[in-house]
C-alpha positions as CSV (number, residue, x, y, z in Angstrom):
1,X,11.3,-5.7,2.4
2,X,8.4,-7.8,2.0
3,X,6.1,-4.7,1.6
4,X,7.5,-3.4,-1.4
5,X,7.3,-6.6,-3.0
6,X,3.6,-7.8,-2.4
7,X,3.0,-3.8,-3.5
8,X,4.9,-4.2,-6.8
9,X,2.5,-7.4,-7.4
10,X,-0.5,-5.9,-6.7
11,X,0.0,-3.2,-8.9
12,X,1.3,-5.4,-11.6
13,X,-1.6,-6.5,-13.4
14,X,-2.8,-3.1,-13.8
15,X,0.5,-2.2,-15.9
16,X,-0.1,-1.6,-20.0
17,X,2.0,-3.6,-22.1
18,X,5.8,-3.0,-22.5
19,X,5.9,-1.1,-19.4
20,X,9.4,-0.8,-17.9
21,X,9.1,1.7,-15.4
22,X,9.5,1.3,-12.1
23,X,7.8,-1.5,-10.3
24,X,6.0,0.8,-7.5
25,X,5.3,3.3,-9.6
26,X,3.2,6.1,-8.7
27,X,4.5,5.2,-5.4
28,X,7.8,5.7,-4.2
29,X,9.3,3.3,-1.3
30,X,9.1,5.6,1.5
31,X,5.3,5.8,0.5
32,X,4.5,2.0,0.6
33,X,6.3,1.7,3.5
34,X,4.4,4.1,5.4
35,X,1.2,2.3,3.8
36,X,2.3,-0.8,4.7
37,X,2.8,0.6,8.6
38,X,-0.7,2.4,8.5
39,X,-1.9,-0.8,7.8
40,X,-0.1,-3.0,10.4
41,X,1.2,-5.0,7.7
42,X,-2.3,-6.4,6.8
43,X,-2.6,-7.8,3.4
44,X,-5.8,-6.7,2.8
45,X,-6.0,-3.8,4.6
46,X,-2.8,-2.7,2.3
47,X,-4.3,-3.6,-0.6
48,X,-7.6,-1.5,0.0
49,X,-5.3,1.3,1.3
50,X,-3.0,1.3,-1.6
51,X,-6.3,1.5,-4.1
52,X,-8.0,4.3,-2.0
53,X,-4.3,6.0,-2.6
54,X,-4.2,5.7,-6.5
55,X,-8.3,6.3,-6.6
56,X,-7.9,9.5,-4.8
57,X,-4.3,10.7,-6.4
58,X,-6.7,10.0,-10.5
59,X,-8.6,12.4,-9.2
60,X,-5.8,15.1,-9.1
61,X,-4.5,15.0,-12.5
62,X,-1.6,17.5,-10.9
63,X,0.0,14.1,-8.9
64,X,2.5,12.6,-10.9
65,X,4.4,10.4,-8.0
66,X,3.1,9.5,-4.8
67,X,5.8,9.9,-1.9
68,X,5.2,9.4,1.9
69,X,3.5,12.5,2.6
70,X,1.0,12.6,-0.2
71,X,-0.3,9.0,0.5
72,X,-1.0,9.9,4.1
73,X,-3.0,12.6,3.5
74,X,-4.6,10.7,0.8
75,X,-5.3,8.5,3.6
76,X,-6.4,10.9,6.1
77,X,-9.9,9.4,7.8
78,X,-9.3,5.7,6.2
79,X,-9.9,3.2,9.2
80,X,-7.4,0.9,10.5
81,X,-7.6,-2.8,10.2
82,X,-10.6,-4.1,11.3
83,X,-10.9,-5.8,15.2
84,X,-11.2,-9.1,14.2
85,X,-8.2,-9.5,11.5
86,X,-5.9,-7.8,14.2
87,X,-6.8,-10.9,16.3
88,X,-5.8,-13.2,14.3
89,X,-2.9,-10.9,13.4
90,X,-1.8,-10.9,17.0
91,X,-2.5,-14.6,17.0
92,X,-0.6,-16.3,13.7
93,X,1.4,-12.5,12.7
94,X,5.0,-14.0,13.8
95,X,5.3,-16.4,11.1
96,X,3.6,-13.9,8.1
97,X,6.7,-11.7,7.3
98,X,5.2,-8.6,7.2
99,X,7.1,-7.6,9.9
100,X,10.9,-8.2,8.5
């Protein structure tokens, strides 16, 4: 899925040297997919989504791996994507992928 792989790029960079875990790590894929859902597939709406998730999970040094579950209640009161990206969403969505 698309999803997974635009998550394991934005969490990349942030990777120390020599890491050769796994590429979603502290997420597993059920969790991104569920992101990637809660954020109608919006690119930056995931993004913000999936750094309010690791924010919130550093500051519970009990959470080793984030599953499905645990990011939606890390999520719980985050608002949706905004009004005017859904628009254009709804307008030019077909041809971004997000939804394969």
């Amino acid at each position: 899925m698309i999803v997974l792989n635009f998550a394991s790029c934005y969490l990349s960079p942030s990777r120390i040297e020599g890491f050769d875990g796994d590429s979603l790590f502290p997420f597993d894929e059920d969790a991104i997919i569920c992101v990637g859902e809660h954020s109608s597939y919006h690119p930056r709406q995931l993004i913000n989504n999936l750094h309010t998730i690791i924010e919130k999970g550093a500051e519970n040094d009990e959470i080793m791996r984030i599953d499905k579950e645990k990011a939606l209640s890390l999520l719980e009161g985050q608002e949706g994507v905004p009004k005017q990206d859904m628009d254009i969403i709804d307008d030019f969505g077909d041809g971004l992928g997000f939804d394969e």
